[in-house]
C-alpha positions as CSV (number, residue, x, y, z in Angstrom):
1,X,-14.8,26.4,-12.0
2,X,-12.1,24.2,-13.3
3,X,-11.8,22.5,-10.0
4,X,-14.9,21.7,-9.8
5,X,-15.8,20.6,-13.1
6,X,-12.6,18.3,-12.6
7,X,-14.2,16.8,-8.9
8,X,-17.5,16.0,-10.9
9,X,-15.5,14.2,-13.5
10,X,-13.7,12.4,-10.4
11,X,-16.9,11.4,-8.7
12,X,-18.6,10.2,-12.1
13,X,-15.9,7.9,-12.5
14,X,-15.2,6.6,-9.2
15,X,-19.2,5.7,-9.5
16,X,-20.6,3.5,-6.3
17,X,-17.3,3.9,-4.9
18,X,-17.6,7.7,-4.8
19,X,-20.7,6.3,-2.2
20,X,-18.1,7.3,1.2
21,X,-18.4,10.9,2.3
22,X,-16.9,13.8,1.2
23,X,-17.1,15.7,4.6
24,X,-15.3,13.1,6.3
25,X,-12.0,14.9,8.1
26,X,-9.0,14.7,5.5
27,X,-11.2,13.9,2.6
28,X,-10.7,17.1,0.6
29,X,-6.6,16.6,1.2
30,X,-7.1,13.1,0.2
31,X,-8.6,13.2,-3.3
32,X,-5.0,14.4,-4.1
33,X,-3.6,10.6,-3.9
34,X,-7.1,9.4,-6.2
35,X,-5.1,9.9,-9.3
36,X,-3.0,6.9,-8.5
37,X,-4.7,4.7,-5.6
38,X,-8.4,5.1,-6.6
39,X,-10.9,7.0,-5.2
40,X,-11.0,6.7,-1.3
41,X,-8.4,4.6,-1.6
42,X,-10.1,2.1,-2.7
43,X,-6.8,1.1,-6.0
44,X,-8.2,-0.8,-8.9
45,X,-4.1,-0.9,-10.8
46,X,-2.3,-4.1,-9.9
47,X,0.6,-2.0,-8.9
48,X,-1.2,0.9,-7.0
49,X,-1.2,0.2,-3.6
50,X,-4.6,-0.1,-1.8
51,X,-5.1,2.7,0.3
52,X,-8.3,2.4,2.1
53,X,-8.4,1.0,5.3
54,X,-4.4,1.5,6.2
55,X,-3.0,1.7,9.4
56,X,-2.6,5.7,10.4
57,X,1.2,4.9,11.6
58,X,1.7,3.0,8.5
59,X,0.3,5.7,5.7
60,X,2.5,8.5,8.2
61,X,5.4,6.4,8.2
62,X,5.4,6.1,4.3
63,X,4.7,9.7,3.6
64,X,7.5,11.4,6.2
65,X,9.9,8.4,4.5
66,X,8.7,8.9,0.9
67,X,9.1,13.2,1.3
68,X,12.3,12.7,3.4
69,X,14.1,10.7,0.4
70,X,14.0,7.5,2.7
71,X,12.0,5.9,0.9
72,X,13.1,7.2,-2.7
73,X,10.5,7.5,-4.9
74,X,10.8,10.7,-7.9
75,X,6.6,10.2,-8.2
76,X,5.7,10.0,-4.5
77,X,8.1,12.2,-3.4
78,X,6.6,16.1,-3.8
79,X,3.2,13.9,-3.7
80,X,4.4,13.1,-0.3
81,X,5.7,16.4,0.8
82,X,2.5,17.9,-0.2
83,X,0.5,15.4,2.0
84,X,2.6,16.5,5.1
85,X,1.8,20.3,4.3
86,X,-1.9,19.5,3.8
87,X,-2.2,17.6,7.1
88,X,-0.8,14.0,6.8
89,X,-2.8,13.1,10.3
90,X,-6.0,14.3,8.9
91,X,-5.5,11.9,5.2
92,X,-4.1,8.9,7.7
93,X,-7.5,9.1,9.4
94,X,-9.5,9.5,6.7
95,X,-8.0,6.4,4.6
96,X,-8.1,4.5,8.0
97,X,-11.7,5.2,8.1
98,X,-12.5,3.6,4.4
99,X,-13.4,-0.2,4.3
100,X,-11.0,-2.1,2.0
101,X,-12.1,-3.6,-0.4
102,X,-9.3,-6.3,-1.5
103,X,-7.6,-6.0,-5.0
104,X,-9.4,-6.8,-8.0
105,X,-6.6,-8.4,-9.9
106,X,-7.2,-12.1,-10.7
107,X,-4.7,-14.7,-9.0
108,X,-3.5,-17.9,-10.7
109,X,-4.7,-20.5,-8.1
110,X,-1.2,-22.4,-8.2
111,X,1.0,-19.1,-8.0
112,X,-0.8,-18.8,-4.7
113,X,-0.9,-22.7,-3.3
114,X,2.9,-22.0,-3.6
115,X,2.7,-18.9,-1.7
116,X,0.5,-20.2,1.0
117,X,3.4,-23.3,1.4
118,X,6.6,-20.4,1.5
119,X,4.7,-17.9,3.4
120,X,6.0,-19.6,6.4
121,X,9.3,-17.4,6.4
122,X,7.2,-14.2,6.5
123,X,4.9,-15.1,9.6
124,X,7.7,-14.4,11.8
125,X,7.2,-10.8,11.4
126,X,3.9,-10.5,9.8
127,X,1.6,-13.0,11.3
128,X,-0.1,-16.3,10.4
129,X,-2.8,-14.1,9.5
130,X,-0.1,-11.4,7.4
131,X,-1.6,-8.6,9.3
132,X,1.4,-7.3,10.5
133,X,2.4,-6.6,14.1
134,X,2.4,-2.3,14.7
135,X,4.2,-2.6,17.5
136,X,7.1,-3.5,15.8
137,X,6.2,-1.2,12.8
138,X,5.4,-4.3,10.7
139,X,2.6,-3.6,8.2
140,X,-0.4,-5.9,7.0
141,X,0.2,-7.2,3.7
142,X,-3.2,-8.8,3.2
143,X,-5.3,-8.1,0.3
144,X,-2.6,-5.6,-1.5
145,X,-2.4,-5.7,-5.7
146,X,0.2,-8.8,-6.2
147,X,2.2,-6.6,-8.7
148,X,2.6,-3.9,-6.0
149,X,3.5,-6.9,-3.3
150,X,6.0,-8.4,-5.9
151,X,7.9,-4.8,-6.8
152,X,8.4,-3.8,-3.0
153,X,9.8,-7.4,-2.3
154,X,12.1,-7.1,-5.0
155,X,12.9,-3.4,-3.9
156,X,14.0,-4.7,-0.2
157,X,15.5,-7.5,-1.8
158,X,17.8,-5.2,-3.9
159,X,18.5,-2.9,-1.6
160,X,15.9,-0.3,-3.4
161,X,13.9,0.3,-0.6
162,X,14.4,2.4,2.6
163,X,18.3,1.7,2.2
164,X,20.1,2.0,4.8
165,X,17.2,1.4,6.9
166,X,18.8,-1.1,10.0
167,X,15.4,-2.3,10.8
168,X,14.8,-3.5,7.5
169,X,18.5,-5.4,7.4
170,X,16.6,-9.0,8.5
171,X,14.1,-8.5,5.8
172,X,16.4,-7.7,3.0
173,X,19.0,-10.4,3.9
174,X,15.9,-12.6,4.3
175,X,14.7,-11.9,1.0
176,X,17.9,-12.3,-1.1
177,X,17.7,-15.8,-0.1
178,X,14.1,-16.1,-2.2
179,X,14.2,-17.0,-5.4
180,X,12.2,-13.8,-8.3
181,X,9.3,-16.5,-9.1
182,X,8.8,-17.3,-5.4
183,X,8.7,-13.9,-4.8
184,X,5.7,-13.6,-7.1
185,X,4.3,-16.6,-5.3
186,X,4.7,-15.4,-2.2
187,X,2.7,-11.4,-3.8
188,X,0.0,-13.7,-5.4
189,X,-0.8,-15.8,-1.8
190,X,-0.9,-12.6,0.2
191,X,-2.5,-10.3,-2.0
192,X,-5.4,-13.2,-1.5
193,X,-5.3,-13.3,2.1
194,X,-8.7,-11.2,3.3
């Protein structure tokens, strides 16, 4: 009963984003991760990463890193293991199934003019378009919260992030060479990238 009462409180909230089914594949395993990222994925929190609408290898990626330690994380890290035991194939499909809808968070139109201009350095792996290239396990930034785009920069730039990782080595000796503020930039130009 508790359950339930708690899932009506859930969809209430969520209101016409709760409009998605709940009989999709991997939805019941998914409201799990709504605390945090918003229902279906959808992540209204400027530093909440948007989940709907990620790539399956991506969102699988992240969880086996996150509940491996890889990825160190104490709040996503029994949240991830938990995933894996609940059918992490099953909640990749079903966030890959959700249209994004792009963060809510309101730029500053000069934070992302500079972006646009020092985005160049990131199109190498990413993309003109920043959707990322999967076959070289590079993700699409596009559209993310800028706070969350900010905090993993400066994660990778600090060594924070998947260390020890060698195919991230390019990326964090590329971003130790950018400046905190263009960093932020470079979040606020992406995160308005549809």
């Amino acid at each position: 009963m508790r359950v339930t009462t708690s899932l009506l409180l859930l969809l209430a909230l969520a209101g016409p984003a709760a409009a998605g089914p709940l009989d999709m594949q991997g939805a019941p395993q998914a409201l799990v991760c709504s605390a945090c990222h918003g229902f279906a994925g959808q992540s209204r929190s400027n530093t909440m990463p948007i989940l709907a609408g990620i790539a399956p290898w991506y969102f699988k990626k992240a969880i086996q890193d996150y509940a491996a330690g890889k990825r160190p994380s104490p709040e996503m890290e029994p949240y991830a293991k938990m995933v894996l035991q609940l059918g992490v194939d099953d909640v990749a499909a079903y966030f890959a199934a959700q249209a994004r809808t792009p963060s809510p968070v309101v730029l500053e139109p000069a934070a992302v003019e500079r972006g646009r201009a020092a985005a160049v350095q990131c199109t190498l792996c990413h993309g003109v378009s920043g959707k990322g290239d999967p076959s070289k396990g590079v993700p699409d930034l596009t559209g993310q919260p800028p706070g969350y785009l900010r905090n993993q920069m400066l994660l990778f730039k600090a060594d924070r992030r998947s260390p020890g990782d060698e195919h991230l080595k390019a990326l964090k000796t590329l971003m130790r060479t950018i400046p905190d503020e263009q960093i932020a930039d470079l979040a606020a130009y992406w995160s308005s990238v549809r």
